[in-house]
C-alpha positions as a Python dict, from the first residue, in 0.01 Angstrom:
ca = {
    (1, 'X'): (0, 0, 0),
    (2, 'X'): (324, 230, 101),
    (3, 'X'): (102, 425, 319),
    (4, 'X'): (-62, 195, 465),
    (5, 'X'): (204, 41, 594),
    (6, 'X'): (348, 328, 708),
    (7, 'X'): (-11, 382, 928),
    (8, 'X'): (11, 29, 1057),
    (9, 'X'): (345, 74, 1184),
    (10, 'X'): (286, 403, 1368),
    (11, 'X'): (-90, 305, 1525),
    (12, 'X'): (153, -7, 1654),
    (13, 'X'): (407, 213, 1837),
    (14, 'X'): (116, 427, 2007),
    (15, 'X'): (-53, 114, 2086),
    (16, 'X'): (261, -16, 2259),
    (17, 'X'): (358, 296, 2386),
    (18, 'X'): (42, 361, 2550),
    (19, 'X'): (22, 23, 2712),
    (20, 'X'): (375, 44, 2828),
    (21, 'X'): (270, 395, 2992),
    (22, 'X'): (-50, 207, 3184),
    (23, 'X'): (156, -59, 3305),
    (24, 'X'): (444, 159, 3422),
    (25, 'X'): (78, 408, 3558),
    (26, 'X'): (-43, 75, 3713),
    (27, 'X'): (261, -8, 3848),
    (28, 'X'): (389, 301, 4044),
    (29, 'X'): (34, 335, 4182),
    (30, 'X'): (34, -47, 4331),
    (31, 'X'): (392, 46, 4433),
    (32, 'X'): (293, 332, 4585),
    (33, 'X'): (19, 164, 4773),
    (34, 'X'): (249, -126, 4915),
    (35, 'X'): (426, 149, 5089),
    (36, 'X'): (170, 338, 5246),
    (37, 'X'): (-22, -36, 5378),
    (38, 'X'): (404, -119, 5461),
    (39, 'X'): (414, 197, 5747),
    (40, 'X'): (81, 162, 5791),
    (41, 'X'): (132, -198, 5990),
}
């Protein structure tokens, strides 16, 4: 049960983790893209 638990908990953090690092990915990419369509105009 202890382990588990334990497994749970980590596969959690990498599953956050690796959605927080797409959406910060996603993010500086759209960013990026504003910029370029920004001194493009």
């Amino acid at each position: 049960m202890v382990k588990t638990g334990i497994l749970e908990k980590q596969t959690m953090f990498l599953a956050n983790s690796l959605k927080s690092l797409l959406t910060n990915g996603a993010v500086m990419v759209i960013s990026h893209h504003l910029k370029l369509d920004q001194e493009n105009i």
